[in-house]
GUTORPA-246330 format. One record per atom (N, C-alpha, C): residue number from 0; x, y, z. Coordinates in Angstrom, 1 decimal, decimal comma. Layout:
N
<k=NUM&east=X&north=Y&up=Z>
...
REM end
This chain:
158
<k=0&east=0,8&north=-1,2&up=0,0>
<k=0&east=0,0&north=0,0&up=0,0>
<k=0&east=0,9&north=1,2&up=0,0>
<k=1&east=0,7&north=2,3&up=-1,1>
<k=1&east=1,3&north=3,3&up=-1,0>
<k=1&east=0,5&north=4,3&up=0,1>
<k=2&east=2,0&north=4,9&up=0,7>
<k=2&east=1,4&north=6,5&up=1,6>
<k=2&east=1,4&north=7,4&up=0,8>
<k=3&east=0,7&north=8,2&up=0,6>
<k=3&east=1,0&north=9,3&up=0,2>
<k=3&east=1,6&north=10,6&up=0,9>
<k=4&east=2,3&north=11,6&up=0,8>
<k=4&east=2,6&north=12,6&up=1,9>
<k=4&east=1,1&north=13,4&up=2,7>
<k=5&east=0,4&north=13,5&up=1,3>
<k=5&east=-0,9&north=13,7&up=1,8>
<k=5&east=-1,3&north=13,2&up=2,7>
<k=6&east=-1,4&north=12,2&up=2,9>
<k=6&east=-2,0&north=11,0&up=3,9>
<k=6&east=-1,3&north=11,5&up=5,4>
<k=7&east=0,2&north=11,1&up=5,1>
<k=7&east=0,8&north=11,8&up=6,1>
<k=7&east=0,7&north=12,7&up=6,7>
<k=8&east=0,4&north=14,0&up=6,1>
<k=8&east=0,4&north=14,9&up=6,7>
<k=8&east=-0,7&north=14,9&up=7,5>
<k=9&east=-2,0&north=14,4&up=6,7>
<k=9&east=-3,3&north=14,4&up=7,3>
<k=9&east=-3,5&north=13,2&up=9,0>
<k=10&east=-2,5&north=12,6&up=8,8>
<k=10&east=-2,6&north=11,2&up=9,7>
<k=10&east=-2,3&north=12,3&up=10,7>
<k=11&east=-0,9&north=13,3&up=10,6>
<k=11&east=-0,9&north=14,1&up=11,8>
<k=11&east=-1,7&north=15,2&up=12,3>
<k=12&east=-2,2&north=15,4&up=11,4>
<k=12&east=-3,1&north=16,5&up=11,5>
<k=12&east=-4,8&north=16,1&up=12,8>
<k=13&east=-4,9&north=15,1&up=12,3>
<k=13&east=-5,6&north=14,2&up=13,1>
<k=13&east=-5,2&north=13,6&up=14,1>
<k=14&east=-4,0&north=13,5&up=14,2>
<k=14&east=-3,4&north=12,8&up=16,0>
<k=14&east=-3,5&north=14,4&up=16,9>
<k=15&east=-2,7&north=15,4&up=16,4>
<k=15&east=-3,0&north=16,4&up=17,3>
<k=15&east=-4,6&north=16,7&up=17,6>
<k=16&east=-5,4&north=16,5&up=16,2>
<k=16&east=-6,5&north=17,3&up=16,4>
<k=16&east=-7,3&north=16,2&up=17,8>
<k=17&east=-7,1&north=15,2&up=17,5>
<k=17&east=-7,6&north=14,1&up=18,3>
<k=17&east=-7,2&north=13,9&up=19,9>
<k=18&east=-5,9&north=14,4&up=19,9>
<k=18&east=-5,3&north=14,5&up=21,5>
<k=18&east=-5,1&north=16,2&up=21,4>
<k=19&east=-5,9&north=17,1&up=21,6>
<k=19&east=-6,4&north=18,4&up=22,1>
<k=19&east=-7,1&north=18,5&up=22,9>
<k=20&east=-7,4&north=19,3&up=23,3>
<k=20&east=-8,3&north=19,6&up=24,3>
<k=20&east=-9,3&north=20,0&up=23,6>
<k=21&east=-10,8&north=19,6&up=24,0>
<k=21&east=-11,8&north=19,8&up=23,4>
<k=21&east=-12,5&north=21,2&up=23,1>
<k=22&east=-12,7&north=21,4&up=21,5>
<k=22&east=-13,2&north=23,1&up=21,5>
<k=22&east=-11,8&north=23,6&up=21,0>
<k=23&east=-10,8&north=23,2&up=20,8>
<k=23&east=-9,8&north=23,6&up=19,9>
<k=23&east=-9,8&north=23,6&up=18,7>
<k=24&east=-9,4&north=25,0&up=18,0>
<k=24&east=-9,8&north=25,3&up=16,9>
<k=24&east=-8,7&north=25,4&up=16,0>
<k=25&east=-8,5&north=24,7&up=14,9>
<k=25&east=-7,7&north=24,4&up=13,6>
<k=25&east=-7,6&north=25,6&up=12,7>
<k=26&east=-6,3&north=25,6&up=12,3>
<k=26&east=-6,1&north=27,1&up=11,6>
<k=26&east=-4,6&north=26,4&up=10,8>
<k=27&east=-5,1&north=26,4&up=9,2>
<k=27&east=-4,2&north=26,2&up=8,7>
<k=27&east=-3,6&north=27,1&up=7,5>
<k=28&east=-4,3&north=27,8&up=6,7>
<k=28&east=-3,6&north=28,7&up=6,2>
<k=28&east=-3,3&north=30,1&up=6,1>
<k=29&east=-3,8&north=30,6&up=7,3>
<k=29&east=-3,4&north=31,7&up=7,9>
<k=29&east=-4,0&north=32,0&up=9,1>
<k=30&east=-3,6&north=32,7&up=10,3>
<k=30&east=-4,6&north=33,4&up=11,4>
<k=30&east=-5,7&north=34,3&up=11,3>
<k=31&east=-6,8&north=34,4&up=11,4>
<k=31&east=-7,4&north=35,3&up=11,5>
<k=31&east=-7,1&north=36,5&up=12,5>
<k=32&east=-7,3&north=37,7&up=12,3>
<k=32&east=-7,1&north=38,3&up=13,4>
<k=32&east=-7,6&north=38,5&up=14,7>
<k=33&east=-8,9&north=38,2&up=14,5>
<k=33&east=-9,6&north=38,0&up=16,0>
<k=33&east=-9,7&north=36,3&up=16,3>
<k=34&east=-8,0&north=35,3&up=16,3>
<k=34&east=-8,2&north=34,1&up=16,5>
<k=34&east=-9,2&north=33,8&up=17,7>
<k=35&east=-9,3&north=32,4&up=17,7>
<k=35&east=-10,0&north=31,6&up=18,7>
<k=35&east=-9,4&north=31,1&up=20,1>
<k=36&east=-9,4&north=31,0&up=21,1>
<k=36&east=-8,4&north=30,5&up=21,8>
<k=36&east=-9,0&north=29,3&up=22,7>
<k=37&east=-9,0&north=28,3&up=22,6>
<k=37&east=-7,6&north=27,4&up=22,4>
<k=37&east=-7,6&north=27,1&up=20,9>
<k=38&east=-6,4&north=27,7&up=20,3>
<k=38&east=-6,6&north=27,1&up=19,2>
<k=38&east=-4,8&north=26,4&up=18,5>
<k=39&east=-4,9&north=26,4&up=17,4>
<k=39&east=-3,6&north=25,1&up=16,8>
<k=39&east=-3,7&north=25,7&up=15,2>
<k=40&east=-2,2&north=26,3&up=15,4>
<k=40&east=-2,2&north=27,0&up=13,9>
<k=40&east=-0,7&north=25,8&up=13,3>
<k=41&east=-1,2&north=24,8&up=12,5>
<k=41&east=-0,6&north=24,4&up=11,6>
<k=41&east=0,1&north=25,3&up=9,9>
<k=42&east=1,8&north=25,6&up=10,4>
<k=42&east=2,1&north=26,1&up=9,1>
<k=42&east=2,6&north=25,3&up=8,6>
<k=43&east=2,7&north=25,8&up=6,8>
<k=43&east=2,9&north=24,8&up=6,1>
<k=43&east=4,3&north=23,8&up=6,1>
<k=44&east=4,4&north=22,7&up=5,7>
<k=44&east=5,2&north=21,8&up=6,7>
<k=44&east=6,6&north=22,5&up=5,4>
<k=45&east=7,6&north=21,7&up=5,8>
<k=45&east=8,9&north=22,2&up=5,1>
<k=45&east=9,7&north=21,3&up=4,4>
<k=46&east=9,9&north=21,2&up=3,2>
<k=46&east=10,2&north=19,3&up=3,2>
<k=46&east=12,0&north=19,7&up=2,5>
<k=47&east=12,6&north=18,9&up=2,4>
<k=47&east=14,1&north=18,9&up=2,1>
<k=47&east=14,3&north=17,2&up=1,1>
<k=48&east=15,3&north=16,9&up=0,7>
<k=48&east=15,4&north=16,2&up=-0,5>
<k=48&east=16,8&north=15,7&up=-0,3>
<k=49&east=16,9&north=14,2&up=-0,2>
<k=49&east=18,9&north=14,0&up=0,2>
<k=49&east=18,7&north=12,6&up=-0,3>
<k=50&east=20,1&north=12,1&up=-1,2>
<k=50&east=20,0&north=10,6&up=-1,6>
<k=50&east=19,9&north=9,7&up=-0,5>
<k=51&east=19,7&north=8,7&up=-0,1>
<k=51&east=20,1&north=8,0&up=1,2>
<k=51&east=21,1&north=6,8&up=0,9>
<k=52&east=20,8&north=6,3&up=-0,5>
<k=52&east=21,9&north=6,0&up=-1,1>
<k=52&east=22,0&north=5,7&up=-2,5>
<k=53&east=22,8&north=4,7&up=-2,9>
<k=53&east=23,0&north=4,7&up=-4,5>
<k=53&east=22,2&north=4,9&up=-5,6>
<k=54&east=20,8&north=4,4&up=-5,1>
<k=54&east=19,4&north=4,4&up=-5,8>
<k=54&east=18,1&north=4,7&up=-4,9>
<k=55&east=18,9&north=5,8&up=-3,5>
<k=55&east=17,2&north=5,5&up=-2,9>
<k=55&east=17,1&north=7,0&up=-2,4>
<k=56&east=16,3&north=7,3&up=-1,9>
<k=56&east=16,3&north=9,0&up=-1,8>
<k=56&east=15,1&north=9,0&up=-0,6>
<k=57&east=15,5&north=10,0&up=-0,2>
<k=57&east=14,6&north=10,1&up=1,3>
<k=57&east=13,7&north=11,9&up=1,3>
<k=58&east=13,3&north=12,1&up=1,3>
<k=58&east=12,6&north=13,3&up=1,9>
<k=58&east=12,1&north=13,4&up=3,3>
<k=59&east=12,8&north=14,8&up=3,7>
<k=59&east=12,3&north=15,0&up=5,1>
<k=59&east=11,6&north=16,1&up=5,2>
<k=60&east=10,2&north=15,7&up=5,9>
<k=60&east=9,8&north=17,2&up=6,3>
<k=60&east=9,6&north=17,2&up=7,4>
<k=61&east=9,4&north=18,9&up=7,7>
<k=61&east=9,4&north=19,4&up=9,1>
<k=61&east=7,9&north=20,1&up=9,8>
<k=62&east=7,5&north=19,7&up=10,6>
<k=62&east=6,2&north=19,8&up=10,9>
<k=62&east=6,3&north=21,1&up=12,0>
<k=63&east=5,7&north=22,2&up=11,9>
<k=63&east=5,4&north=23,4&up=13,1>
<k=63&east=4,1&north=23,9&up=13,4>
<k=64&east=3,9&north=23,8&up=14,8>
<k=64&east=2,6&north=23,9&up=14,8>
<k=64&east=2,3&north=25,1&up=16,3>
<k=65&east=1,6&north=25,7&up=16,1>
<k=65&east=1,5&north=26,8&up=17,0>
<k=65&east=0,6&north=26,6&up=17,6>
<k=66&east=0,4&north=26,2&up=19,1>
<k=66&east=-0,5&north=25,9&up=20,5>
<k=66&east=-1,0&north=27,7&up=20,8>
<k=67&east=-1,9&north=28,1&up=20,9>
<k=67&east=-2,4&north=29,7&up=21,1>
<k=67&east=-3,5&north=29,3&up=22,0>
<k=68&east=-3,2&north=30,3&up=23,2>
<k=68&east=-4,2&north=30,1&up=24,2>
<k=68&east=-4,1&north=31,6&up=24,9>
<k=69&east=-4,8&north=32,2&up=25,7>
<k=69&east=-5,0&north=33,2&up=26,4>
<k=69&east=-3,6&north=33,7&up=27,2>
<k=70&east=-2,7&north=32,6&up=27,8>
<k=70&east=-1,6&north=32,8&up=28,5>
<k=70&east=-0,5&north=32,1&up=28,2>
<k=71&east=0,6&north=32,4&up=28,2>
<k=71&east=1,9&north=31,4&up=28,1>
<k=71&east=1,9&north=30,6&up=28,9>
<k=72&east=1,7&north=30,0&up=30,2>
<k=72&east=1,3&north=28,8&up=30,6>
<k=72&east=1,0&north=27,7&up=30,2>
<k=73&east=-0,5&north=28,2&up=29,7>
<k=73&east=-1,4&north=27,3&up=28,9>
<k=73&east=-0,8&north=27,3&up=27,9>
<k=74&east=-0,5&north=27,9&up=27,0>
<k=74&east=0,0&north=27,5&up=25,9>
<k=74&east=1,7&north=26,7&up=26,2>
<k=75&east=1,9&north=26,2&up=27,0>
<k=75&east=3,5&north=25,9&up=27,6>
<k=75&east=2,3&north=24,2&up=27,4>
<k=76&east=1,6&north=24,2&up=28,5>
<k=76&east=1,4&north=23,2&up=29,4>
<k=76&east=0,4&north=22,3&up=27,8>
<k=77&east=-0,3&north=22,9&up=26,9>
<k=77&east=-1,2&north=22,3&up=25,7>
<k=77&east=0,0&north=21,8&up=24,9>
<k=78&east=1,2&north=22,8&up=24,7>
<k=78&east=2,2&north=21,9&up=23,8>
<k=78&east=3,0&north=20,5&up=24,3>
<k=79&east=3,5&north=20,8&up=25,6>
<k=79&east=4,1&north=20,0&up=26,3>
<k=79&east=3,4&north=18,8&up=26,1>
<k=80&east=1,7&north=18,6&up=26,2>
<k=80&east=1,0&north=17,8&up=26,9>
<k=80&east=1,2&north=16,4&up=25,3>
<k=81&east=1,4&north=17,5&up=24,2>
<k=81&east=1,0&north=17,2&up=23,2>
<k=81&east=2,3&north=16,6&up=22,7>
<k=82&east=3,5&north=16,9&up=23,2>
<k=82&east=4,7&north=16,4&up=22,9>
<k=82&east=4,9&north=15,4&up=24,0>
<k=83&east=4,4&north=15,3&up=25,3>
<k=83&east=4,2&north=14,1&up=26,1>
<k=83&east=3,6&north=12,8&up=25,3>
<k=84&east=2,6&north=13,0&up=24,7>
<k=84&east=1,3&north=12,1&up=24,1>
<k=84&east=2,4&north=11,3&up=22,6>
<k=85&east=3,0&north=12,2&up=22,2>
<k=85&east=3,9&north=11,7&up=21,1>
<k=85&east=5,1&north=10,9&up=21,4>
<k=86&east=5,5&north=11,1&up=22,5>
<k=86&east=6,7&north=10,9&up=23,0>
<k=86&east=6,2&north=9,5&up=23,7>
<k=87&east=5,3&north=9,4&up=24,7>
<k=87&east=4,9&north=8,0&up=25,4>
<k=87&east=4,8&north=6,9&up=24,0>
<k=88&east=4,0&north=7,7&up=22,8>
<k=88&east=3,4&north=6,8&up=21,7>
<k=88&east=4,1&north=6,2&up=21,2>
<k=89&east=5,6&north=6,1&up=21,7>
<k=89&east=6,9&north=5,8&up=20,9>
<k=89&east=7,3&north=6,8&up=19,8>
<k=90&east=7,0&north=7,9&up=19,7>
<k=90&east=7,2&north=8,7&up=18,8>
<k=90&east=6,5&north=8,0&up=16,9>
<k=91&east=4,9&north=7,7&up=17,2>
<k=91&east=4,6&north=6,8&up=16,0>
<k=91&east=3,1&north=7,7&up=16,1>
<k=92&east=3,2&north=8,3&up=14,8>
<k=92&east=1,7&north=8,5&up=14,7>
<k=92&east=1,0&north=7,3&up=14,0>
<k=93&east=-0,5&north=7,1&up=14,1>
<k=93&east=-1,5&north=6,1&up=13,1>
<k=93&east=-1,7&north=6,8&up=11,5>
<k=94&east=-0,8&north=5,7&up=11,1>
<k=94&east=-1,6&north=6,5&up=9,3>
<k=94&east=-3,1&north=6,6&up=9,2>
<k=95&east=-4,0&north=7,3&up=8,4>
<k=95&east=-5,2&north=7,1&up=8,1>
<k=95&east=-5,1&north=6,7&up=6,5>
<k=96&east=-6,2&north=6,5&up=6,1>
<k=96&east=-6,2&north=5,9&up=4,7>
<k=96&east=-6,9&north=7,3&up=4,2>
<k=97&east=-7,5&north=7,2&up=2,9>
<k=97&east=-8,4&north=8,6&up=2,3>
<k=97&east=-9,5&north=8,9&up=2,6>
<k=98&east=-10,3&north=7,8&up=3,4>
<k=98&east=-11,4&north=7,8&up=4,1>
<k=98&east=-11,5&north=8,2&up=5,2>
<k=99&east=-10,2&north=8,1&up=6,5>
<k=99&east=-9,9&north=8,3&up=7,2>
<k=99&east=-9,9&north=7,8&up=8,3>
<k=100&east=-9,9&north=6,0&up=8,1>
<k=100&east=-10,1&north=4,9&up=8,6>
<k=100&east=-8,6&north=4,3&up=9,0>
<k=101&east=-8,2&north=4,1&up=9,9>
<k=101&east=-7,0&north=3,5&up=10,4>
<k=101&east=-6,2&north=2,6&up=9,7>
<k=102&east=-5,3&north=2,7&up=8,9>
<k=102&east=-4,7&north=1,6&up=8,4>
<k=102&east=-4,1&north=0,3&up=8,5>
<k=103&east=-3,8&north=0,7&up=10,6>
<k=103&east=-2,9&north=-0,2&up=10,8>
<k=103&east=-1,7&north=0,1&up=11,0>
<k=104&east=-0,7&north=0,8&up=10,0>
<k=104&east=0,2&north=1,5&up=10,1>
<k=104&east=0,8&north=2,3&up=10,9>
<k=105&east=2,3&north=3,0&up=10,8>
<k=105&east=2,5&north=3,8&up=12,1>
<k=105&east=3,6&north=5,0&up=11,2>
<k=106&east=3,4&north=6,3&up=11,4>
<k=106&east=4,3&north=7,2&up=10,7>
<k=106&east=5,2&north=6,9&up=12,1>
<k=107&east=6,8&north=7,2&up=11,8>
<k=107&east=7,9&north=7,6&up=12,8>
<k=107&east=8,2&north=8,9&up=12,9>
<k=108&east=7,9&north=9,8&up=13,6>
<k=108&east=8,4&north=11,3&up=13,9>
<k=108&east=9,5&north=11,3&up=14,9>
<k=109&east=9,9&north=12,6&up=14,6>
<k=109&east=11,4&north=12,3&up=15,6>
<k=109&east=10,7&north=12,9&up=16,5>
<k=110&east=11,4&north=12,4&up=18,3>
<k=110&east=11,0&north=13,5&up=19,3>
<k=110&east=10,6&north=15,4&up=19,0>
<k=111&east=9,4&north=15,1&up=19,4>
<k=111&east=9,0&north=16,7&up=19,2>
<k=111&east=9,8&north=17,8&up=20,1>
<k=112&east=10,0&north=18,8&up=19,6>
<k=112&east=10,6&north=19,9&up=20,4>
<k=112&east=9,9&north=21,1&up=20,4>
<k=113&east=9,4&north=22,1&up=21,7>
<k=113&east=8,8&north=23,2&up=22,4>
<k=113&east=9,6&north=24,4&up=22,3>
<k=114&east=8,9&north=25,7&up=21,7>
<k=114&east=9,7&north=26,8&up=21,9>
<k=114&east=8,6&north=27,8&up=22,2>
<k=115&east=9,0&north=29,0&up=22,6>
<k=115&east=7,7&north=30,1&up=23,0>
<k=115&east=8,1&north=30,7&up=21,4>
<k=116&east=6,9&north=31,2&up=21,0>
<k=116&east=7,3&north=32,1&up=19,7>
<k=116&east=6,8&north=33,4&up=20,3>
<k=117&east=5,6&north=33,8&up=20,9>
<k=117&east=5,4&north=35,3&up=21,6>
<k=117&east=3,9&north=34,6&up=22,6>
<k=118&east=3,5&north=35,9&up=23,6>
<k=118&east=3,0&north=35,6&up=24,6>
<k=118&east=1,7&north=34,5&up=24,0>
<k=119&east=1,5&north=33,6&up=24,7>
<k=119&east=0,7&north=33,0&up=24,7>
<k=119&east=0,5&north=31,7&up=23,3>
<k=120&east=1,2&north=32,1&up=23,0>
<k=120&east=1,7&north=31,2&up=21,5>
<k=120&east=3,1&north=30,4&up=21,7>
<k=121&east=3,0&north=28,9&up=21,7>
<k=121&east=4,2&north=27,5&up=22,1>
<k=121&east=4,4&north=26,8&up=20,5>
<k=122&east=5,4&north=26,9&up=20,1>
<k=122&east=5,6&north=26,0&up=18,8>
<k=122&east=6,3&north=24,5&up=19,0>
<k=123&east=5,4&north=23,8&up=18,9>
<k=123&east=5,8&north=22,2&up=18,6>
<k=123&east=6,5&north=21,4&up=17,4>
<k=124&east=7,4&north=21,5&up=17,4>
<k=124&east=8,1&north=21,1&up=15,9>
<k=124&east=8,6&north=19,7&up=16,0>
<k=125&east=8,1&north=18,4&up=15,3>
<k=125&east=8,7&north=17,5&up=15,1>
<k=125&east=9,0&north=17,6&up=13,1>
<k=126&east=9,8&north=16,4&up=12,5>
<k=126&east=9,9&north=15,8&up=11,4>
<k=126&east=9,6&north=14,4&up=11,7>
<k=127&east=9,7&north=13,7&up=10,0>
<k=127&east=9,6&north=12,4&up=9,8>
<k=127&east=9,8&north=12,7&up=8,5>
<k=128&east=10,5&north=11,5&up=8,5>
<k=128&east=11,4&north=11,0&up=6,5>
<k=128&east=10,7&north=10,1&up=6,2>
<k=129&east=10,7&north=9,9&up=5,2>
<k=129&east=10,4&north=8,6&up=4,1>
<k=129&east=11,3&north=8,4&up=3,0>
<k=130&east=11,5&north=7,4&up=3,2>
<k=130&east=12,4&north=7,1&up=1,8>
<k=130&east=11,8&north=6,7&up=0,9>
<k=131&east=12,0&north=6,7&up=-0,3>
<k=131&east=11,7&north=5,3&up=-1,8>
<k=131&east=12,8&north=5,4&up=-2,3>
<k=132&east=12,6&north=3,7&up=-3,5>
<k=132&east=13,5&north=3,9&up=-4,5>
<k=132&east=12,8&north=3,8&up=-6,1>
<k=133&east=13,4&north=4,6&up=-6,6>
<k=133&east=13,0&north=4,5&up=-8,1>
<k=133&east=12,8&north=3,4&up=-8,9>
<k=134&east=13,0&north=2,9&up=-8,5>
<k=134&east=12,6&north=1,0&up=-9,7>
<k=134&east=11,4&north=0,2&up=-8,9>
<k=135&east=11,7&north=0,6&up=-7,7>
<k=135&east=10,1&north=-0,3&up=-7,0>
<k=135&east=8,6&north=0,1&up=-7,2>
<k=136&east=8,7&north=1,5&up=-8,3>
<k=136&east=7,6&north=2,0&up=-8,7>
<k=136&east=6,5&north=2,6&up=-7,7>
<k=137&east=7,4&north=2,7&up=-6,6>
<k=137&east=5,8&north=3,2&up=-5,5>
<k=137&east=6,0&north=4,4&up=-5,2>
<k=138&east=6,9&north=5,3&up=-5,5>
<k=138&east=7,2&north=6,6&up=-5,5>
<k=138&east=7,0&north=7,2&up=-6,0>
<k=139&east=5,8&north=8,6&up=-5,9>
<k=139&east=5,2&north=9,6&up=-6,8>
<k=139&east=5,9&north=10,6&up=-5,9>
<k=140&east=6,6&north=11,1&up=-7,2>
<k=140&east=6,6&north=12,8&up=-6,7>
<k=140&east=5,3&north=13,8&up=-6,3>
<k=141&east=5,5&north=14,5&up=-5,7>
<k=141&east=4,2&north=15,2&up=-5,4>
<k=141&east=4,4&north=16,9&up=-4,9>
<k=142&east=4,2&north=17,3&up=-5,4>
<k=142&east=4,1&north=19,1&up=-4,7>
<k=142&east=3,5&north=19,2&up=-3,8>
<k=143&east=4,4&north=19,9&up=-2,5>
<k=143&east=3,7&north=19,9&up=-1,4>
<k=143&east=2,7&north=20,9&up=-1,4>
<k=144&east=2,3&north=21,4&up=-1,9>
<k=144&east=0,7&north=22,0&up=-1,9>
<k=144&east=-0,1&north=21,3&up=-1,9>
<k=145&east=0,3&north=20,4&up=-3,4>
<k=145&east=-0,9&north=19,3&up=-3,4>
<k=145&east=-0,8&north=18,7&up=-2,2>
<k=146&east=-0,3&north=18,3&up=-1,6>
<k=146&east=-0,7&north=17,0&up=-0,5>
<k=146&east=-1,0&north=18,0&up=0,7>
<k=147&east=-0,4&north=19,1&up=0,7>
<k=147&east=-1,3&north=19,8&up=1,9>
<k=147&east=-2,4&north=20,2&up=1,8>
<k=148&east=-3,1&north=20,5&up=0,6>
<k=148&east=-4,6&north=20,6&up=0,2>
<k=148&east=-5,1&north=19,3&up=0,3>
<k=149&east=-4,4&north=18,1&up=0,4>
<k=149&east=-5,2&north=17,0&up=0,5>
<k=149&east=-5,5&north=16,4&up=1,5>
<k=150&east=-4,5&north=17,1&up=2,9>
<k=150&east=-4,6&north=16,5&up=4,1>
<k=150&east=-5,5&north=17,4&up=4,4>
<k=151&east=-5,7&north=18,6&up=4,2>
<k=151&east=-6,9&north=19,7&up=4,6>
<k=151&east=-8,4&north=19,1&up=4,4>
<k=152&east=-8,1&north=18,7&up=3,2>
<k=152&east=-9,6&north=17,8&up=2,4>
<k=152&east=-10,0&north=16,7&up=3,2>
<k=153&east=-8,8&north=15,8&up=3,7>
<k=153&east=-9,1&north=14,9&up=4,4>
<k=153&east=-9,5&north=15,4&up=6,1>
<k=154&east=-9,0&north=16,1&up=6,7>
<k=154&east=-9,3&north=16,5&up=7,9>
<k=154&east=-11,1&north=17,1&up=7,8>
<k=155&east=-11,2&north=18,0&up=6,7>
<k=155&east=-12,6&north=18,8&up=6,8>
<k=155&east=-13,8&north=17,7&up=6,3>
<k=156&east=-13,5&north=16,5&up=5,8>
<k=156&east=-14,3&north=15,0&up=6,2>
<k=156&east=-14,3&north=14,9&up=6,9>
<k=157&east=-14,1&north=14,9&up=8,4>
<k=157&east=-14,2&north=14,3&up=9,5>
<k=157&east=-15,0&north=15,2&up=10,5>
REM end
């Protein structure tokens, strides 16, 4: 079964949204200015490109996500809680499928890392690679637009 990055992206998009606190509100391609609080501003992820070896190639991307709450605290204590929750999981999110049904499967993210970006706003930044190789035919290139429009598409089904 092929992943798609899309998939990916969306598998995580749904583990946060899922381990939040309830009434948290999703913000992915821009803030509004009168945001919501508690809310989770997903920006767009970051991806990078490196052989891994003679015939196999890996892409990494980098996932940032902004915890926004009323106070730095809370916004300390919602990111933490959320990099606890990934960190016990073994650091494995659940893939979803297109429907958004469990696969079975497990994405590997590296331990997440916490920073303040301004008051009351905590950024949660993990990655995760994937490799392919070119002759096994299961590797589509893909523009990360497209597959962030598709994890958006997939999340706004649910």
């Amino acid at each position: 079964m092929d992943i798609t990055l899309g998939q990916n992206l969306a598998s995580i998009v749904r583990y946060i949204q899922e381990n939040s606190a309830p009434g948290t509100k999703l913000y992915f391609d821009e803030i509004p200015e009168c945001f919501f609080v508690p809310s989770i501003y997903f920006q767009v992820p970051v991806t990078s490109g490196q052989r891994a070896t003679l015939r196999s190639y890996g892409t990494a991307t980098i996932m940032n996500m902004w915890f926004m709450e009323a106070k730095d605290w809370d916004a300390h204590m919602r990111a933490e809680e959320m990099r606890d929750s990934i960190m016990l999981g073994n650091c494995e999110v659940p893939v979803v499928d297109k429907s958004g049904q469990d696969t079975g499967r497990t994405l590997r993210v590296t331990p997440p890392e916490t920073r303040r970006v301004d008051e009351g706003i905590v950024q949660l930044s993990f990655s995760f690679k994937v490799y392919f190789h070119p002759e096994k035919g299961v590797a589509k290139v893909q523009r990360l637009h497209v597959a962030w429009q598709e994890a958006k598409k997939l999340i706004d089904r649910r």
